[in-house]
ChimeraX commands (.cxc) that place a marker at each C-alpha (Angstrom):
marker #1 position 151.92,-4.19,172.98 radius 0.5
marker #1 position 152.57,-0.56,172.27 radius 0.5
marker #1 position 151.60,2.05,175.06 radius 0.5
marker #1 position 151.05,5.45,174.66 radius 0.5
marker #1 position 152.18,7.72,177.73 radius 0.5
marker #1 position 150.64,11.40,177.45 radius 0.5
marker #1 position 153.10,13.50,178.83 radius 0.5
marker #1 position 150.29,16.30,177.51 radius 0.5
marker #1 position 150.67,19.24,174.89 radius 0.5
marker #1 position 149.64,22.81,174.96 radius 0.5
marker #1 position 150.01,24.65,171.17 radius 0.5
marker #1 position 147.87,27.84,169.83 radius 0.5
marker #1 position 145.25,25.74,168.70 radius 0.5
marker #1 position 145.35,22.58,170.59 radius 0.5
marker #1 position 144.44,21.83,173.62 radius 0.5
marker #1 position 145.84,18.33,175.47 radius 0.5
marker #1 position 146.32,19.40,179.59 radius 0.5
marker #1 position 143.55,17.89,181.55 radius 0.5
marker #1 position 140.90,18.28,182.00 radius 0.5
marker #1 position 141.47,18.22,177.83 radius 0.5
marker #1 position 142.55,15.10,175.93 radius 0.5
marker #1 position 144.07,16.52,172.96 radius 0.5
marker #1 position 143.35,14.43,169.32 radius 0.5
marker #1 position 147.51,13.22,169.44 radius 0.5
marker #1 position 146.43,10.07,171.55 radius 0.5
marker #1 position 143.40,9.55,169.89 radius 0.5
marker #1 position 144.82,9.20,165.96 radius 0.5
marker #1 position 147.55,7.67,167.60 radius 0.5
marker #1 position 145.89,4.81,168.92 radius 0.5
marker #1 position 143.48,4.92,166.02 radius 0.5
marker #1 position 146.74,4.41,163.65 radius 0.5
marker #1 position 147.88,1.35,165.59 radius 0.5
marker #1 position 144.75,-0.52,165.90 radius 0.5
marker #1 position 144.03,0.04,162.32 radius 0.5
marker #1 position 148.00,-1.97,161.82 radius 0.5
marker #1 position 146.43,-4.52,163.89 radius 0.5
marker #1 position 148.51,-3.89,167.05 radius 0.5
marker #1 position 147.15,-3.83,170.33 radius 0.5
marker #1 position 147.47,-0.02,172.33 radius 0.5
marker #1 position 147.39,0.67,175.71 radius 0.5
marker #1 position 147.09,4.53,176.79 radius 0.5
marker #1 position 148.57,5.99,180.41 radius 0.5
marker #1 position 148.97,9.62,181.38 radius 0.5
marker #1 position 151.99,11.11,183.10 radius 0.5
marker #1 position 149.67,11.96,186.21 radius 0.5
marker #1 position 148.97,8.43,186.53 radius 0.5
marker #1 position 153.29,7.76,186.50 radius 0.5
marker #1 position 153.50,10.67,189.18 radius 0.5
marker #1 position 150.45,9.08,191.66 radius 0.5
marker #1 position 150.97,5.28,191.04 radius 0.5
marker #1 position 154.73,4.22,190.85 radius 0.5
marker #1 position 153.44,0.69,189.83 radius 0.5
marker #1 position 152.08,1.89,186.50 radius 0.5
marker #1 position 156.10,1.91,185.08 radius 0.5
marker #1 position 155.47,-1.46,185.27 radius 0.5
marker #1 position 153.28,-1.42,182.08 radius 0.5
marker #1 position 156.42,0.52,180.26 radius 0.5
marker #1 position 158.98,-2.23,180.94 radius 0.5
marker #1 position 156.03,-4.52,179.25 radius 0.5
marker #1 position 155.62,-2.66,176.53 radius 0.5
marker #1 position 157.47,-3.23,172.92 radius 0.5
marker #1 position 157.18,-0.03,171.92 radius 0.5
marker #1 position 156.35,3.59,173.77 radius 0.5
marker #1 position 154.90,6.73,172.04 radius 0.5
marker #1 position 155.38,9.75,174.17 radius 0.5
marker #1 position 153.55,12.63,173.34 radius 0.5
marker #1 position 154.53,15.89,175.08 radius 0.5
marker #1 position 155.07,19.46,174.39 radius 0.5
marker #1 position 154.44,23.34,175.64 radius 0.5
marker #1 position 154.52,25.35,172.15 radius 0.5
marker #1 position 152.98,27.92,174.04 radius 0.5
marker #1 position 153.70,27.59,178.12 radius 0.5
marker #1 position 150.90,28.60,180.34 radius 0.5
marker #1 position 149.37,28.43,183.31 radius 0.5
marker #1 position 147.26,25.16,184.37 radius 0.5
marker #1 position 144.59,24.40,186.79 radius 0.5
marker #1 position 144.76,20.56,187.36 radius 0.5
marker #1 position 147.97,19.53,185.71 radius 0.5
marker #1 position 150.91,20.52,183.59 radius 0.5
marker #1 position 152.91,18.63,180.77 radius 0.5
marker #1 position 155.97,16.56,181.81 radius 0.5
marker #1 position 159.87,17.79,181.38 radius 0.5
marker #1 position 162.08,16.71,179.99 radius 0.5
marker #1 position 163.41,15.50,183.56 radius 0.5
marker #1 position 160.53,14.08,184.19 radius 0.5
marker #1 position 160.96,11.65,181.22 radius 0.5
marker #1 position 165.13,10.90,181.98 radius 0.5
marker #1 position 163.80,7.52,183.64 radius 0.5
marker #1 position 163.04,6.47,179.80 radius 0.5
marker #1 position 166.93,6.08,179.38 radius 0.5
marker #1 position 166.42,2.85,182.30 radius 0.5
marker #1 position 164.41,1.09,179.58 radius 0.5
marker #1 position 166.46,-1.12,177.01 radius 0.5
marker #1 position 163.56,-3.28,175.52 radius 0.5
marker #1 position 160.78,-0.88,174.21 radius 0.5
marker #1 position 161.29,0.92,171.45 radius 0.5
marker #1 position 160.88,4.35,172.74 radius 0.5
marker #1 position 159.30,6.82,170.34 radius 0.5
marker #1 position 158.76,10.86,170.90 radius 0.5
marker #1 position 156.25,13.15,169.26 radius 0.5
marker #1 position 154.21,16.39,169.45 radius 0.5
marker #1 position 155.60,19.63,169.79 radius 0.5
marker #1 position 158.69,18.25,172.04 radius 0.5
marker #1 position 159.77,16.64,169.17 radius 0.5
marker #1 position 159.24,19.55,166.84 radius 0.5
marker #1 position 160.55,22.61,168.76 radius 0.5
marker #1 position 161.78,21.72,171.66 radius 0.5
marker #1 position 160.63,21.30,174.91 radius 0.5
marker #1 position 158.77,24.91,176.22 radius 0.5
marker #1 position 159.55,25.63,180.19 radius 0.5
marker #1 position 157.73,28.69,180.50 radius 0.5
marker #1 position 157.35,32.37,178.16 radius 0.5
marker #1 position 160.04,34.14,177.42 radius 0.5
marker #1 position 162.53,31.27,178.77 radius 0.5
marker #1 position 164.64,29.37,175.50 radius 0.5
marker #1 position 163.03,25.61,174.77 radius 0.5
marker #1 position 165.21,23.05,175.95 radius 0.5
marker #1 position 166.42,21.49,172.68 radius 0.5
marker #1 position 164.67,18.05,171.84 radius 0.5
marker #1 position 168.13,16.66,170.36 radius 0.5
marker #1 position 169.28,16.78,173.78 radius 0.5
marker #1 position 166.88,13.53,174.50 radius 0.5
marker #1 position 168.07,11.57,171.36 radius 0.5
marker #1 position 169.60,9.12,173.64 radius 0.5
marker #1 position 166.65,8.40,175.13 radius 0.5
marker #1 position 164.46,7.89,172.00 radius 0.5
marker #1 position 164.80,5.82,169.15 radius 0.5
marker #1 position 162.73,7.44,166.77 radius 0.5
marker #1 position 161.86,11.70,167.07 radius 0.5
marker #1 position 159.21,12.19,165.10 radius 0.5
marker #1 position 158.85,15.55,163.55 radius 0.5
marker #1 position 156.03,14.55,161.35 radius 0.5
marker #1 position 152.53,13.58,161.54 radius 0.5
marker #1 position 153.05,10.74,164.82 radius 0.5
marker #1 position 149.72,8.62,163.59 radius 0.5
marker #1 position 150.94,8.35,159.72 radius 0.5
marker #1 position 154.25,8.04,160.96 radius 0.5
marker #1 position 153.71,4.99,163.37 radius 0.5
marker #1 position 151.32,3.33,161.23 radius 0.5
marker #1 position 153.70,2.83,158.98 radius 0.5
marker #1 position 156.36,1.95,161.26 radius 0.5
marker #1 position 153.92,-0.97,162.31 radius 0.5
marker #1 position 153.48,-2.15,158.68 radius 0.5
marker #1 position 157.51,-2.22,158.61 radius 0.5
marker #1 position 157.90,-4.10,161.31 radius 0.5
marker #1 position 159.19,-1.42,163.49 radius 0.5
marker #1 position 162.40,-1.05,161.51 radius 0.5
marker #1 position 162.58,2.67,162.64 radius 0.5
marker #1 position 165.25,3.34,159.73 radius 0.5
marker #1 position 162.49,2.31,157.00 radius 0.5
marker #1 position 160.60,4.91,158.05 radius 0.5
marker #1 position 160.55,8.98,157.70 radius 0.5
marker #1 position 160.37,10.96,160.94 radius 0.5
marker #1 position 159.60,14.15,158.67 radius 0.5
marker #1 position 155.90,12.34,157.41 radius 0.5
marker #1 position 152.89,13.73,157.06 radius 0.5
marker #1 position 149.35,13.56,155.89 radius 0.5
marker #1 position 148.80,14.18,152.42 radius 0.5
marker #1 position 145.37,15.41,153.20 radius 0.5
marker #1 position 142.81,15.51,156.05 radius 0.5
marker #1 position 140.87,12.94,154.73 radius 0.5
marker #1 position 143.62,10.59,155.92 radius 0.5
marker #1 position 143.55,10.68,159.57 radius 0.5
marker #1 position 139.42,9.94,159.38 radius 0.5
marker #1 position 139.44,6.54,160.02 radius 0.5
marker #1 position 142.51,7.10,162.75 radius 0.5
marker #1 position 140.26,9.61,164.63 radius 0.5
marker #1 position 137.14,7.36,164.69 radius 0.5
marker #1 position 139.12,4.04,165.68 radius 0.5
marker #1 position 141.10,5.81,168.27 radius 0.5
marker #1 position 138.06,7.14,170.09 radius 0.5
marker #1 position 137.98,4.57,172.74 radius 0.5
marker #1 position 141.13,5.06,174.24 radius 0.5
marker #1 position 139.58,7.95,175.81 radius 0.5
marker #1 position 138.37,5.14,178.41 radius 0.5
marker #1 position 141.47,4.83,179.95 radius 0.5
marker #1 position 141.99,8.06,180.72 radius 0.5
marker #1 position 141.90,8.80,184.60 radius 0.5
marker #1 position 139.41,11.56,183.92 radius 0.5
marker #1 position 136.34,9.71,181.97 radius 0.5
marker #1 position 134.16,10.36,181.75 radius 0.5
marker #1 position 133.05,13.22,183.44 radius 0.5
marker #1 position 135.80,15.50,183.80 radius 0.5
marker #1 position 137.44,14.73,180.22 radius 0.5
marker #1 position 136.72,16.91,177.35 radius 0.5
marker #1 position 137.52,16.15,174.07 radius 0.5
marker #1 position 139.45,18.77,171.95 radius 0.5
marker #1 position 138.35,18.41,168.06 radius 0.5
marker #1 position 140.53,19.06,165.14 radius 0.5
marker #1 position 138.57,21.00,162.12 radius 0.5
marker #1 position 141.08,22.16,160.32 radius 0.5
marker #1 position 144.79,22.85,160.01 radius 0.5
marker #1 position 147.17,25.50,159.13 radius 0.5
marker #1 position 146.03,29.39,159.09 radius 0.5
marker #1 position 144.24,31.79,156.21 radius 0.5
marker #1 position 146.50,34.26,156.98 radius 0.5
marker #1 position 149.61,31.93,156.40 radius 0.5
marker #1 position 149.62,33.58,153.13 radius 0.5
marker #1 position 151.10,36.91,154.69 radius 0.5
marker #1 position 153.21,35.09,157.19 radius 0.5
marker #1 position 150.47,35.25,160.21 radius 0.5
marker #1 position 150.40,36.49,163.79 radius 0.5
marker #1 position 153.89,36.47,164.94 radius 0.5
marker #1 position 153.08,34.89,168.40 radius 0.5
marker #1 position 151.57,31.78,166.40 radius 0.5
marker #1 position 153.27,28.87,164.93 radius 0.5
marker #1 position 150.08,27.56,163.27 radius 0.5
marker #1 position 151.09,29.23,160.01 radius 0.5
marker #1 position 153.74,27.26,159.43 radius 0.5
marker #1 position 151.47,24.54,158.60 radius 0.5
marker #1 position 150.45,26.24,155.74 radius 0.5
marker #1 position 147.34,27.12,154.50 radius 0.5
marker #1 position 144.24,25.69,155.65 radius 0.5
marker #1 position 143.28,21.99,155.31 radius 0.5
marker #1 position 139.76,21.53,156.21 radius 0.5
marker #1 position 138.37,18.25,157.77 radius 0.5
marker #1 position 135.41,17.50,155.61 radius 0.5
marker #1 position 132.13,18.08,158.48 radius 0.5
marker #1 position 130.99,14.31,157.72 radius 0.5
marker #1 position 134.66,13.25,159.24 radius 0.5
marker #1 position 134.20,15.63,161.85 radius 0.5
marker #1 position 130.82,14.46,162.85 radius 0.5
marker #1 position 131.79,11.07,162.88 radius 0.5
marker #1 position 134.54,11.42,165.20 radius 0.5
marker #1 position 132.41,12.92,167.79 radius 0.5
marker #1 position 129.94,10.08,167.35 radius 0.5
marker #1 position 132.45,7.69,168.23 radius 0.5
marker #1 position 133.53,9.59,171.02 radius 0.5
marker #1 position 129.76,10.41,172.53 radius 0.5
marker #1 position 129.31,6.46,171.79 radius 0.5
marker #1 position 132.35,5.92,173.93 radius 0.5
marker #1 position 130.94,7.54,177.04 radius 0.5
marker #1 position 132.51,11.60,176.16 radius 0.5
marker #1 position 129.80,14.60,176.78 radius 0.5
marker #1 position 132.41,17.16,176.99 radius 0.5
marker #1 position 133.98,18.71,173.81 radius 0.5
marker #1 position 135.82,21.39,173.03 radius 0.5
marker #1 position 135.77,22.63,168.87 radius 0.5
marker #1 position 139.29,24.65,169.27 radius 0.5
marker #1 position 141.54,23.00,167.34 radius 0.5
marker #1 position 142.24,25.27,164.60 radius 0.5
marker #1 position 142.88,29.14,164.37 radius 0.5
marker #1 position 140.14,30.32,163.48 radius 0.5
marker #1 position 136.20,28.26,163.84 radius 0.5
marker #1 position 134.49,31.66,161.50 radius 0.5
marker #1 position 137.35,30.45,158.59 radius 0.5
marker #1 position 136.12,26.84,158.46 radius 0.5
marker #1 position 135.12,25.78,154.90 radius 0.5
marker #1 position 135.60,29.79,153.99 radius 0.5
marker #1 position 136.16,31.10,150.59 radius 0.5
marker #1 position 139.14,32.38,149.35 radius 0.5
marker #1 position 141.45,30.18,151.24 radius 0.5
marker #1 position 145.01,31.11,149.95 radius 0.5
marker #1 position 143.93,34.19,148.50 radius 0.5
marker #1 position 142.70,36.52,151.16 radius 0.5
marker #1 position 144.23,37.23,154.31 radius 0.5
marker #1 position 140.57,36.69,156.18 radius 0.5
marker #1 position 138.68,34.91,153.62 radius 0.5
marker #1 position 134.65,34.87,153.68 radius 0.5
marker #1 position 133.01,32.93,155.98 radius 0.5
marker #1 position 130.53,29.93,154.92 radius 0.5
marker #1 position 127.99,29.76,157.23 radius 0.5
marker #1 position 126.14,26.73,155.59 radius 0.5
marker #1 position 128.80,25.14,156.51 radius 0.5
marker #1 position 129.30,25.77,160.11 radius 0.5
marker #1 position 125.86,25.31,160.96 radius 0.5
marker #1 position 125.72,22.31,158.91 radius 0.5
marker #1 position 128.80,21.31,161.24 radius 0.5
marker #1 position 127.27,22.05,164.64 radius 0.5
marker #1 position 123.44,21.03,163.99 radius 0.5
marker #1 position 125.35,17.79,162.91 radius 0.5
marker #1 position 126.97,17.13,165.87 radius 0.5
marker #1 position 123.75,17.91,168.34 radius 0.5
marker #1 position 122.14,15.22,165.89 radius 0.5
marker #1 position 124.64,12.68,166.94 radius 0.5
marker #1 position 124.99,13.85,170.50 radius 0.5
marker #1 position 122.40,14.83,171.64 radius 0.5
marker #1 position 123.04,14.77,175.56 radius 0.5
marker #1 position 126.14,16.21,175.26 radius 0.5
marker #1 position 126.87,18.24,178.50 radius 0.5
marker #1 position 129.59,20.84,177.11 radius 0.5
marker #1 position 129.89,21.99,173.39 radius 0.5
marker #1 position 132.95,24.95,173.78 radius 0.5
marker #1 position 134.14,26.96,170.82 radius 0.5
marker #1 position 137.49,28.39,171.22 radius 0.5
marker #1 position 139.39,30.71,168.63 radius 0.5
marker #1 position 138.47,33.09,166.39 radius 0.5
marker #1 position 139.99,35.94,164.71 radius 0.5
marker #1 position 138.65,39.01,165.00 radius 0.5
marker #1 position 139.49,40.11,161.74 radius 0.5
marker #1 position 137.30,37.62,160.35 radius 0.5
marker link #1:1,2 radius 0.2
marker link #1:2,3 radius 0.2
marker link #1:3,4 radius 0.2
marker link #1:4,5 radius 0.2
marker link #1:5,6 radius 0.2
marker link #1:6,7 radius 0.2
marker link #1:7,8 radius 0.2
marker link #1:8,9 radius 0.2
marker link #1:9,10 radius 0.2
marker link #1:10,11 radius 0.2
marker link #1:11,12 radius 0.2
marker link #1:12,13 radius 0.2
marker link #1:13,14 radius 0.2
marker link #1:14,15 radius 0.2
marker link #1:15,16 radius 0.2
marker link #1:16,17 radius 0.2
marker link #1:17,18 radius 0.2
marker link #1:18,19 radius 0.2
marker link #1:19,20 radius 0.2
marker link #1:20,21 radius 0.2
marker link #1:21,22 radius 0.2
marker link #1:22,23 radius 0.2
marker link #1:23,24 radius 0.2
marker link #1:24,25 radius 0.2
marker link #1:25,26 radius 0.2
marker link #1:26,27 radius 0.2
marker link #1:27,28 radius 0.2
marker link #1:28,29 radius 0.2
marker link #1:29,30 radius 0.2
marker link #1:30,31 radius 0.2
marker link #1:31,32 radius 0.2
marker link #1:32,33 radius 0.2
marker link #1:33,34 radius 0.2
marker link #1:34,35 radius 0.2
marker link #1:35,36 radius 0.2
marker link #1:36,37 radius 0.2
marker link #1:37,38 radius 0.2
marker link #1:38,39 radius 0.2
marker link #1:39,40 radius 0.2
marker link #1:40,41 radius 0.2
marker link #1:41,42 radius 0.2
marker link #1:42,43 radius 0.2
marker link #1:43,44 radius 0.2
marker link #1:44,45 radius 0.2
marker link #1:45,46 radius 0.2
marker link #1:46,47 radius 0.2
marker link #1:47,48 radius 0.2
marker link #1:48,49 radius 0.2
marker link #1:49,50 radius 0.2
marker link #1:50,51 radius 0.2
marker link #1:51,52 radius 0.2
marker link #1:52,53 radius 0.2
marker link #1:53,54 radius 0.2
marker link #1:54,55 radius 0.2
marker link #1:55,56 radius 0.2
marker link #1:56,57 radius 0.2
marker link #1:57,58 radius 0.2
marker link #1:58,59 radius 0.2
marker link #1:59,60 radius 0.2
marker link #1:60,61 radius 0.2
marker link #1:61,62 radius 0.2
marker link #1:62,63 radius 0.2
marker link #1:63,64 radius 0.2
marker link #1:64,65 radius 0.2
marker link #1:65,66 radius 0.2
marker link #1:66,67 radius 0.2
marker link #1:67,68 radius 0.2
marker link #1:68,69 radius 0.2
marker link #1:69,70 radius 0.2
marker link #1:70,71 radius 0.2
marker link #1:71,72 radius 0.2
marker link #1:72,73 radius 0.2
marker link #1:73,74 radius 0.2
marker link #1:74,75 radius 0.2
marker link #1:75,76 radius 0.2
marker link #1:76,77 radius 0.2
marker link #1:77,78 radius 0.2
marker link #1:78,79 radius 0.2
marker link #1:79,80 radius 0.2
marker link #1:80,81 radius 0.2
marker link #1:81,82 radius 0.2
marker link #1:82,83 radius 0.2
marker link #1:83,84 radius 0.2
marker link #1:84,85 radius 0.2
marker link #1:85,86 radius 0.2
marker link #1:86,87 radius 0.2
marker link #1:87,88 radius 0.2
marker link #1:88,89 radius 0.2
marker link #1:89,90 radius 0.2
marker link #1:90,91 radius 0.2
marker link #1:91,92 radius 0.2
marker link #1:92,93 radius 0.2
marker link #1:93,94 radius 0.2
marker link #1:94,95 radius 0.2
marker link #1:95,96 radius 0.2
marker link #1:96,97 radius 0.2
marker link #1:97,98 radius 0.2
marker link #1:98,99 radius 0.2
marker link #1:99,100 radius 0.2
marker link #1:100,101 radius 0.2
marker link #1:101,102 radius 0.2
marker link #1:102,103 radius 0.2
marker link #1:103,104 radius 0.2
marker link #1:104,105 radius 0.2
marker link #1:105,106 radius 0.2
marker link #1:106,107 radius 0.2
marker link #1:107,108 radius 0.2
marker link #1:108,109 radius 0.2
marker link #1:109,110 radius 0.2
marker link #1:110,111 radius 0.2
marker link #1:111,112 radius 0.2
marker link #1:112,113 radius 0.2
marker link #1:113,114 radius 0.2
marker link #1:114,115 radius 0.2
marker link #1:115,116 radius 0.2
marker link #1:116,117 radius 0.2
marker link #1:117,118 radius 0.2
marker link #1:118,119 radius 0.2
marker link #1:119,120 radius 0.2
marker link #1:120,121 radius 0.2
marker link #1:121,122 radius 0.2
marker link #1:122,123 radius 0.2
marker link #1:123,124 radius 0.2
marker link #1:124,125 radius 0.2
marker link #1:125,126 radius 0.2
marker link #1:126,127 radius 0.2
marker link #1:127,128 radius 0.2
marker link #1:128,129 radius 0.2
marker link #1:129,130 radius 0.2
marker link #1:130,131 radius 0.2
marker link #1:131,132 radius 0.2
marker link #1:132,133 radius 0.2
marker link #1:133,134 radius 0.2
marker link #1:134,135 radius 0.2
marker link #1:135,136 radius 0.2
marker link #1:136,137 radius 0.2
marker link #1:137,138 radius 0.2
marker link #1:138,139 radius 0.2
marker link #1:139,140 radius 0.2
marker link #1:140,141 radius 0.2
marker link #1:141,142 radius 0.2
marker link #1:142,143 radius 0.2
marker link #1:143,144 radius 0.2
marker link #1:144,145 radius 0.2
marker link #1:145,146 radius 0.2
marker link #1:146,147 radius 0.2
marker link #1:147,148 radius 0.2
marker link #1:148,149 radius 0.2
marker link #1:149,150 radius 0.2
marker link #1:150,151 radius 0.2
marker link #1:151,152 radius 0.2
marker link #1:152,153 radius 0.2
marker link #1:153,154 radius 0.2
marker link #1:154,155 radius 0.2
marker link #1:155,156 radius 0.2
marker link #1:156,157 radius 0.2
marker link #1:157,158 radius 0.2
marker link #1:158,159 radius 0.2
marker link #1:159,160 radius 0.2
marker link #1:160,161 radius 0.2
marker link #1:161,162 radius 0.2
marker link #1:162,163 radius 0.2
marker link #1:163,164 radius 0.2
marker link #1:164,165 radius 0.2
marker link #1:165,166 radius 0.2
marker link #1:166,167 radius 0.2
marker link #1:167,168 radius 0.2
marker link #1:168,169 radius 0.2
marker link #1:169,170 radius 0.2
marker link #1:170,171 radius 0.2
marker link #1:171,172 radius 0.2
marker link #1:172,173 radius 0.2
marker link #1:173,174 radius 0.2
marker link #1:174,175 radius 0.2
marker link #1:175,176 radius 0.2
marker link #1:176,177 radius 0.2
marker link #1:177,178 radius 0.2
marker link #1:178,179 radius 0.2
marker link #1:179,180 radius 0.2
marker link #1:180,181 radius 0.2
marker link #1:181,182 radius 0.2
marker link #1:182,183 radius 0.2
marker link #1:183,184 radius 0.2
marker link #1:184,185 radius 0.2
marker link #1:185,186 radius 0.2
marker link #1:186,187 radius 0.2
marker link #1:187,188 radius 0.2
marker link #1:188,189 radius 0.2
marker link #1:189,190 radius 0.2
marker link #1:190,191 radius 0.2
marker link #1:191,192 radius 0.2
marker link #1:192,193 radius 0.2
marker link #1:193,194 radius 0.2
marker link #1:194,195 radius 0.2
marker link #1:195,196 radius 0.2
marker link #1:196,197 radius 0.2
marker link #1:197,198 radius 0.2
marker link #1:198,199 radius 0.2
marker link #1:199,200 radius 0.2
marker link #1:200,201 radius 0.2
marker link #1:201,202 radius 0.2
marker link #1:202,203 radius 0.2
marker link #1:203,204 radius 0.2
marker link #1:204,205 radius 0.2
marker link #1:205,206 radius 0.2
marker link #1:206,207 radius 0.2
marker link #1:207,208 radius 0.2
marker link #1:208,209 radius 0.2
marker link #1:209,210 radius 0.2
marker link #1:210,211 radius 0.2
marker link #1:211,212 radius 0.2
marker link #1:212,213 radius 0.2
marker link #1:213,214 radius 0.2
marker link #1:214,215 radius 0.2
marker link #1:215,216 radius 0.2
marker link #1:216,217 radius 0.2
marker link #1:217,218 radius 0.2
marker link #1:218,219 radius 0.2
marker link #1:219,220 radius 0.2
marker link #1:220,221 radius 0.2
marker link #1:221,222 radius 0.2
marker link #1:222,223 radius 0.2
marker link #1:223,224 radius 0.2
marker link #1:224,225 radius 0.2
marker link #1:225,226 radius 0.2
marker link #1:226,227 radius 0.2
marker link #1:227,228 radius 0.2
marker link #1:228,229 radius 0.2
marker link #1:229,230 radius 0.2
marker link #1:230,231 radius 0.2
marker link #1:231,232 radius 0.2
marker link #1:232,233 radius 0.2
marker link #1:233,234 radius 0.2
marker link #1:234,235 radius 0.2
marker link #1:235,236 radius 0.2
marker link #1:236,237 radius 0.2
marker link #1:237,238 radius 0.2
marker link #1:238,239 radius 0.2
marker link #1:239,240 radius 0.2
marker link #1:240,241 radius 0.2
marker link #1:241,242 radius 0.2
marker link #1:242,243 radius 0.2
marker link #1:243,244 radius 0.2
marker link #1:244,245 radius 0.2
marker link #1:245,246 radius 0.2
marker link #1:246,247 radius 0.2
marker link #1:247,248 radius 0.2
marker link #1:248,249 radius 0.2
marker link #1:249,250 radius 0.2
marker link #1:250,251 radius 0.2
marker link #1:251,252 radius 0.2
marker link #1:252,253 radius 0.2
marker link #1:253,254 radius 0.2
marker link #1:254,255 radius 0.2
marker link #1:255,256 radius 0.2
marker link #1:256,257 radius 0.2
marker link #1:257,258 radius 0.2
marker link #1:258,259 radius 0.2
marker link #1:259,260 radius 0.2
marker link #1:260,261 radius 0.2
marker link #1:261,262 radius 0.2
marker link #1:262,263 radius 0.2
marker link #1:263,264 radius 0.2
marker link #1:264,265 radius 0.2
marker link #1:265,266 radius 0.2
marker link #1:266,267 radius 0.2
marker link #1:267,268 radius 0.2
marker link #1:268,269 radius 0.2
marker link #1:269,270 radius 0.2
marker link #1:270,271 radius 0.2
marker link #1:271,272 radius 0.2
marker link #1:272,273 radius 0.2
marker link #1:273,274 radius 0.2
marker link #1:274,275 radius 0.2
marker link #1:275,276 radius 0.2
marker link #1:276,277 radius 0.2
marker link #1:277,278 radius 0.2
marker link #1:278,279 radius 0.2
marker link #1:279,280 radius 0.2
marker link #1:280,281 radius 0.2
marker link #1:281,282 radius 0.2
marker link #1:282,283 radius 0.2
marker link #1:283,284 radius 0.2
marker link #1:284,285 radius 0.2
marker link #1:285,286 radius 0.2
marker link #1:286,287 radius 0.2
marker link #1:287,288 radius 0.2
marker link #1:288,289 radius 0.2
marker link #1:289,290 radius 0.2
marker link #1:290,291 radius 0.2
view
């Protein structure tokens, strides 16, 4: 059994701090059932209320941690766990214990203007950091038998089309989180990367260093959310990406703010009221003004 524990993440464009469920859990678990492994999902709130719960840990064969501030704020009903917070991982001999998001990528963010504790500082803890793309990565650490040295830590997609049927398999572990339904909302990936990664970008953001933009195709997008309003979710939150007016824009590695294709975001949204219609919360978050 592999269990994910959401330590939560907070980056420019992503969203994961409840009352959000960011999309890392969700491909995550998406990647393993699609192995053929079994997933449970906990959150670190549920580790700080219910002692007991560490029980399901020592189960586990494997644990995926997800965790990381890239940009610390301020939070209303939770905040991500530290790197202290995680030491009792070091207790655990049998899983194989696995770290991702931005943690793993830049450190672990205390708060602005403070340095990131160093994520190399937990290597003893983990056996794999993953510095890659943690659903392409563990998928095929599953397919290798979890031999963590056959496996890349620097991974990623190749395209967004990969992660499609991740995102729509993975949908129902938003059951087990202790929010759902009604005070979960779903953060939704459209694109990544940044237009204006071409000049270097906004120097408070880290999103251009994912490149250029690539855009989830809307019927991917669309699908997701299906499986998600299917799995009891009326909250969502279209943030995840830098800009929502640069979705499916033209001149995409050319222009700094490239032209916006209306056809397609309206062909996005009118999409998703088609296959949620009851939704309660449909938030758009991020835009550049320049655009």
């Amino acid at each position: 059994m592999i269990t994910i524990l959401d330590g939560y993440v907070d980056e420019p464009t992503c969203l994961g701090v409840p009352p959000y469920i960011s999309p890392y859990p969700r491909y995550i678990a998406g990647s393993i059932l699609d192995a053929g492994e079994g997933v449970h999902y906990l959150t670190i709130d549920q580790l700080r209320i219910n002692d007991e719960k560490v029980k399901l840990l020592y189960r586990s064969d494997v644990i995926v941690v997800i965790v990381g501030m890239a940009v610390p704020g301020r939070y209303l009903s939770s905040f991500p766990a530290s790197p202290k917070e995680l030491s009792f991982l070091n207790g655990l001999e049998k899983p194989i214990k696995i770290l991702c998001g931005p943690a793993a990528r830049h450190g672990f963010g205390i708060s602005g203007g403070k340095k990131a504790f160093n994520s190399r500082e937990l290597e003893k803890s983990f056996d794999l950091i993953i510095k890659g793309d943690p659903e392409i990565i563990i998928n095929q650490l599953i397919l290798e038998r979890f031999n963590v040295d056959a496996v890349d830590p620097n991974a990623n997609r190749d395209s967004a089309k990969e992660i499609r049927d991740f995102a729509i398999k993975g949908a129902n572990i938003v059951k087990e989180h202790p929010n759902f339904p009604d005070y979960l909302i779903a953060e939704i990936e459209t694109y990544r990367g940044c237009p204006r990664a071409i000049t270097g970008g906004c120097s408070f953001c880290i999103e251009p260093l994912k490149g250029i933009p690539d855009f989830r195709p809307i019927k991917d997008i669309i699908d997701e959310i299906k499986a998600l309003y299917n799995a009891g979710i009326k909250h969502f939150r279209i943030g995840n990406q830098p800009c929502i007016f640069s979705y499916m824009s033209e001149g995409v590695g050319e222009l700094d703010f490239p032209k916006p294709n209306p056809e397609a975001i309206e062909k996005l949204f009118s999409g998703i009221r088609n296959v949620a219609p009851d939704l309660k919360t449909l938030h758009i978050d991020n835009a550049n003004p320049g655009t």
